[in-house]
Structure formats: C-alpha cells, structure tokens
N, C-alpha and C positions, 0 to 999 in steps of 0.2 A: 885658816885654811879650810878647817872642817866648815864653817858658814858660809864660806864663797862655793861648796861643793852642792850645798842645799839650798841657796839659791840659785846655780845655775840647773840642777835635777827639778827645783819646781819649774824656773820658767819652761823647761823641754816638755813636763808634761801639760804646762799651760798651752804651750805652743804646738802641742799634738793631740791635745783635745778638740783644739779647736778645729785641728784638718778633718781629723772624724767629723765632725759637726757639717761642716762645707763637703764636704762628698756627701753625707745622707740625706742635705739638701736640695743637691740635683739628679740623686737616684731617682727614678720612676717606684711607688709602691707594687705592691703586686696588684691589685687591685685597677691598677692603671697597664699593666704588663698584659694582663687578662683581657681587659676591655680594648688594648691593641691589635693583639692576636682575633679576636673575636673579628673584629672590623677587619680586618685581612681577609679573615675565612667568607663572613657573609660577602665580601666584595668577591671573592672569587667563584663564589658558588652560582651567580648571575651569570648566564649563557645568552648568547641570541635566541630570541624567538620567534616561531611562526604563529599566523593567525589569519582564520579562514569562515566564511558562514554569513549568516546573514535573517531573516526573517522580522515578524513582529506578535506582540498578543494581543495587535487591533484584528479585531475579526473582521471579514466580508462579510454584506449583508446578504441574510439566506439567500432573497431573490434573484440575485444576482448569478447564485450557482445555482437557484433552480429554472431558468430563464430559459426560455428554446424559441426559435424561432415560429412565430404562426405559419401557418398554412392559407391557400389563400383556395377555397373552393370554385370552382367552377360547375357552374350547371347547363348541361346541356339544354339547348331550347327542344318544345316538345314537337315530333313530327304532326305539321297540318296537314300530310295529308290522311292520318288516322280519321281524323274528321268526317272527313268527305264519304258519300255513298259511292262503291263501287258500280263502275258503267258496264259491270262484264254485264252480260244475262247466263242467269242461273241454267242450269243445264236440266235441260228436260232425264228425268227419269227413263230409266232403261229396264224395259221389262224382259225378261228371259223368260224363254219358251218352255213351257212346261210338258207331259203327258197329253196327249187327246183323251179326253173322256168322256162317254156316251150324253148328248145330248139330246132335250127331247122339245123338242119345237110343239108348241100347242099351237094352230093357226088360229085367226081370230072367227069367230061366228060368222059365215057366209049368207044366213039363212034361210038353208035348204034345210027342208024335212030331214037330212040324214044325219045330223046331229054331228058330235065333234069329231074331226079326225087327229088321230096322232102319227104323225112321222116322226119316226127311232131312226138316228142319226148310227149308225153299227160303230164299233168302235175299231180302229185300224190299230192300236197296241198287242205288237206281237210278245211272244213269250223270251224272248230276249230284254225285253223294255224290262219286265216286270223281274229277270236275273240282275241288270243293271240298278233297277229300284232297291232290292235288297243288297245288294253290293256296297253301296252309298251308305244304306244304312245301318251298317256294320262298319264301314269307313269311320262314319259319324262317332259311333259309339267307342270305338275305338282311341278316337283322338279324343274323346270324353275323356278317357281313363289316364293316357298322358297328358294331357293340360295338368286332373288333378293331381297327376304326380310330381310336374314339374312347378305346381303351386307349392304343392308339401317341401321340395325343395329348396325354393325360394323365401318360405316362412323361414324354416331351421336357419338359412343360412343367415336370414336377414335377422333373425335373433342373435344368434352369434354374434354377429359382426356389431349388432348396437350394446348385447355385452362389453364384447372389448371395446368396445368405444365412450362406453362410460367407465368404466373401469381406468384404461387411461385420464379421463377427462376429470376423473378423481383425483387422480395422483398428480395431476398440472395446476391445480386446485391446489391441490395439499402443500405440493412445494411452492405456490406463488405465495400461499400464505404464509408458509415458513421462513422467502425469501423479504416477504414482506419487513417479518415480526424483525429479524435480522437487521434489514437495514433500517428501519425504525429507533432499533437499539442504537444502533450505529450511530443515527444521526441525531438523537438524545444525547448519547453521552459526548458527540461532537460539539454540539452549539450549547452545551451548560455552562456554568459560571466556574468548574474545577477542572483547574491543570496540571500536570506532571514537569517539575524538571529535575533531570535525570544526569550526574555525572559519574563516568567513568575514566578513571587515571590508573594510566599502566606504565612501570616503569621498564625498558628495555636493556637488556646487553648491549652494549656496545658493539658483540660481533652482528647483531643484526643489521648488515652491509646492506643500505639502498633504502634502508626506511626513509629515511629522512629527503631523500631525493625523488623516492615515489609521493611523499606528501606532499613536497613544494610542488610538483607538477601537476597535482592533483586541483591543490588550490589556485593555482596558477590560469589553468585555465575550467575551473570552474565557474557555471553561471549564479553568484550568489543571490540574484536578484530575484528569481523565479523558485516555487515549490518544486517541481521539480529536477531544475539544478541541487537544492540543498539536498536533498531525498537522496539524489547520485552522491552528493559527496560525500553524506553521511554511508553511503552503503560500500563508495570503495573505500572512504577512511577503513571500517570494520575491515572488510576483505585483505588491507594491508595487515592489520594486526594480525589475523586470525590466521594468515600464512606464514607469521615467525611466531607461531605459540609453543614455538621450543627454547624462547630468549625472551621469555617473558618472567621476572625477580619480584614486584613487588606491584603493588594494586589500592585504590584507594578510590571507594565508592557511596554514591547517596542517591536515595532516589523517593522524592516527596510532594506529595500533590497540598495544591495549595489555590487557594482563591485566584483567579484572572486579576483582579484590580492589585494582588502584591507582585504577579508573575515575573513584571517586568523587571522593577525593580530587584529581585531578589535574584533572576538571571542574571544583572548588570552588575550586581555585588559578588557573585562567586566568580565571574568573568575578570569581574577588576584583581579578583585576590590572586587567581595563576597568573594573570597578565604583570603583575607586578612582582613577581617570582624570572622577570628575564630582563637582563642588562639593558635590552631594544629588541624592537620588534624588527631584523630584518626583512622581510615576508609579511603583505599583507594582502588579502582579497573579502572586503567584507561589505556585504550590500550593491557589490558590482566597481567599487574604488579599491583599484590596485597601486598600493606603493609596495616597493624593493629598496634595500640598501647594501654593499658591499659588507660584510666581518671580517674580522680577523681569523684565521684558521689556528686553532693552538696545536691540532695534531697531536693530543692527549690521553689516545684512545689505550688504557693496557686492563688488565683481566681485572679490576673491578670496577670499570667508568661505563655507562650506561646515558639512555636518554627517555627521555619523558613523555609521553601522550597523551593529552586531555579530550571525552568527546563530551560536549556540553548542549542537551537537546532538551526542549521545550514541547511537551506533546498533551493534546488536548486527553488523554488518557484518565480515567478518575482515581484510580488506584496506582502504586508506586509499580514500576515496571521489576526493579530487583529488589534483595534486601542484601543484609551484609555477607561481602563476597572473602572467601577464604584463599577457597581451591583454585585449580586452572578447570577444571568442570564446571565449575560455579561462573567462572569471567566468559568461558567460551558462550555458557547458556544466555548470560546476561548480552556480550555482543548481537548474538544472532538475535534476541528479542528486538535489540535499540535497533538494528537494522534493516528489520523484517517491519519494522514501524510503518503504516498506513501515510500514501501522500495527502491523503488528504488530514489526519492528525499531526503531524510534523509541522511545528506553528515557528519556531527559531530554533538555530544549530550553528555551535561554533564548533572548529577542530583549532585545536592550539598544542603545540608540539614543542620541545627546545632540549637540544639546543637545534638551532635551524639547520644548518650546513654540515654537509655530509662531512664527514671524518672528523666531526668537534664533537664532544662528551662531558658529561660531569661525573669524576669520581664520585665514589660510594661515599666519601664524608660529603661530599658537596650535596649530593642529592637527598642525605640525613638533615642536614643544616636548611635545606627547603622545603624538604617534603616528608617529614617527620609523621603526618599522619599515616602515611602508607602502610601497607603492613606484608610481609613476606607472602609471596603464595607457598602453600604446602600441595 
C-alpha cells in the first residue's frame, strides 16, 4: 500500500512539473513585455504632420541682381540757324543831348591885313541847367553809396548760403559714404562661401486653440516658390507663435554657420529627422506642390497634451543667429531676430508643425518619447 502511494506522489509531481515547464514556455520574458509596450508607445506617439517652405543654396549670379535696364540717350541736333549772319542791321547809335557850351569858331585866314578874327558863340546855359547839373550829380553819388551797400549784402549773404551749402554737401557725403561702407558689408557677407541654418522648436499647450488652422492656412496658400513668398511665411509663421507666448512648455534650439557646399545637405538631414517624427504628412506646400490628405481626428486634447512647431531657415548670415535658449525672453528674442531676417539673406525655410489638424495633440509622454531634446522654458 505504502509503494503504490509513492509511486502515484511521484508521477503527480512528474506530471506537474512538467505543466510548470509548458506555461513558462509560452510566457513572454520581460524583456519581451518591454519591447511590446515600447512599440505601442512609439507608434502612438506619431501624429499627422504639416510641412511648408521652400527655397535653395544655389545662388543667383551677381549680375543678374545687379542688372538695370540701359538707357538710351538722345541728342538733340544742333540749331543751323546759330550759324548764319544775322540780316537785321545793327542800330545806329543814339546820341543824347547834352549842355550848350561856349564855342569858339576861329574862321579861316581871309587875307586881309586885319589879321584873325574870333567869333565867341555866348553861352545860352541858364542857372537852372547848372541847379539840375548838381542835382544829378548828387543823384550819382548817392546811388554810388547803395549799389555799395547792396553789394556788401549780397557778399554776406552769398557767403552764408555757400556755407550751408557745403556744410550740407558734407553731411550727403558723409552718409553716402556710410551708406556705401554698409551696403558693401552687406553684400560681402551676402555672396561669401558661410551660411547659417537656424532651428527653432517650440512645444505648445494644447489650449492654444486655432494654431494649428492658422498654420495650415498659412501654408496653404503660401507662395513657396518665390523669396518673397518664403520671407511672408516665415514672418507670419513667427507672428503666430509670438501671439500664444502664454502656451508656450518647452523649446529646442540650434543655430550654426557652416560652409555653402554642406548647407544643403545638412538642411535636408535635420528636415528628414522632424519629418520622420510624424505618422504622414497630411499638409504639404513646398516649392509651389501642394498635396493634402484627410486624418483621423482623435480628439485627445486634456491638461497635458500639447503640439509641436518647427521653424527651419537657411540664411546667408556668417555668425549663428541665437545661442542656447532657456527662458521665454530668450525664444521671443530669438523669433523676432529669425523674422526680422533680410529678403534678400533668407536662402531656404521650412515650417513643419504636428500634429496637423486642429483639435488632435500629443500627450506629454508622447511628446517625451519624440522630442526628448527639448527642454522646459523657465
């Protein structure tokens, strides 16, 4: 009895060891439970995204902006009749009458014994003529004395006036020279071989209602093809941020000048890394090709889901535009700089946003799980 008890106690624990065995077989490790969850979290953390801009860091050749239309002179022909002798006849001389004064006629030798005679012509000048002579010549003397007063005049003032006429002519001078040295600068540090590209990512509240539909409308009908389309978009992208900088969480910035021949490339690689940070690109307008696509709306939004802003600008600048941003002083300064940027240094400029559609968000883990570099504003 006692042996039939201890062979039936082993086989039970043969035969319940072995189910232990068969269930830890088709448990998942942890290690496998982790790497599940993991892949859940990154799949849900992808949002639709927007994507807007356009540009290049092939430059135009100088000429081409310095180019103006000629002019085309015209010369008047000369007048023939300057040539020609006048047919008028010259106008005889006009003598004024002057005083009677005694004249003395000598007649010529008749020759008679009585030798010469003189006839004295009397003078008919009454003593009025000779009131009216002095008159005159008091007149004279008189307007002697104003002329040279009205010369003395005319020196001073004419001194004066080519004072301040140089004086001014200095100071037109001085600023064209100053305007000169400036745009020289300008156009040095424009056509060199060092470029800036500059990103700014800002994370948003969620309560920030209508961002994301003033973006899509933004991009939507934006001209991305032309500089000064991009110049506009980039300047109301900012203007949209910088009117909800009461729903602005966290921030994440670089800004580094670097040779033209990597420009490209190294724009097209920080482009690829947010752009693959979104499920699809709902929204697109870049280089003047618009595509759209319907999403899903999860209606997700509660106190700590948020959305994302990227502005991504390429500018002939030598020097980095920001350096590392903390504060909300520090992002506002930064914005107004990247916006207040020169059309004519703004060389390429993306905005990329996500998630796209108004009332969709990424919770606070989601947005940890993508954008990890970010870091709080204080």
């Amino acid at each position: 009895m006692l042996s039939q008890l201890k062979v039936k106690f082993l086989l039970a624990t043969v035969v319940s060891f072995a189910l232990i065995n068969s269930v830890k077989f088709h448990l998942p490790t942890s290690n496998q439970f982790d790497s599940v969850e993991i892949g859940i979290e990154k799949a849900e953390a992808k949002k639709s995204g927007g994507r807007s801009g356009g540009g290049s860091f092939k430059r135009s050749s100088p000429s081409s902006r310095s180019s103006s239309p000629s002019r085309s002179t015209t010369t008047s022909p000369s007048n023939s009749n300057s040539s020609r002798p006048s047919s008028k006849p010259s106008p005889s001389p006009v003598t004024s009458p002057g005083n009677t004064r005694p004249t003395t006629v000598s007649p010529r030798n008749s020759g008679s014994s009585g030798g010469n005679t003189t006839i004295v012509v009397p003078n008919n000048s009454s003593s009025s003529d000779r009131r009216s002579t002095s008159a005159a010549t008091y007149s004279q003397n008189s307007n002697w004395v104003a002329n040279l007063f009205l010369f003395g005049l005319f020196l001073i003032f004419g001194l004066i006036t080519f004072a301040v006429f140089f004086f001014i002519l200095k100071a037109l001078m001085s600023s064209n020279n100053n305007n000169n040295t400036v745009a020289n600068a300008i156009e040095t540090e424009r056509d060199n071989d060092i470029v800036t590209i500059s990103k700014l990512q800002i994370a948003l509240l969620a309560t920030a209602t209508g961002v994301q539909t003033e973006l899509s409308l933004l991009s939507l009908n934006a001209d991305t093809e032309t500089e000064t389309g991009l110049v506009e978009l980039l300047q109301e992208s900012a203007l949209v941020l910088l009117r909800n900088s009461d729903r602005w969480s966290h921030v994440s910035s670089s800004s580094e000048s670097i040779n033209i021949e990597n420009a490209e490339s190294a724009f097209n690689k920080i482009s690829l890394s947010e752009r693959s940070k979104f499920s699809h690109e709902s929204l697109v307008n870049v280089s003047g090709r618009i595509s759209s696509r319907t999403t899903t709306n999860s209606n997700n939004v509660d106190l700590g889901s948020c959305l994302v802003v990227t502005l991504l600008a390429g500018t002939a600048d030598d020097k980095p535009l920001f350096g590392e941003i903390r504060s909300v002083d520090e992002l506002k300064e930064a914005l107004e700089k990247l916006a207040s940027v020169r059309s004519d240094y703004l060389m390429k400029f993306e905005l990329l946003w996500t998630p796209q559609a108004e009332g969709e968000s990424l919770t606070y883990d989601e947005m940890l799980s993508e954008y990890a570099a970010m870091y709080q504003l204080v």
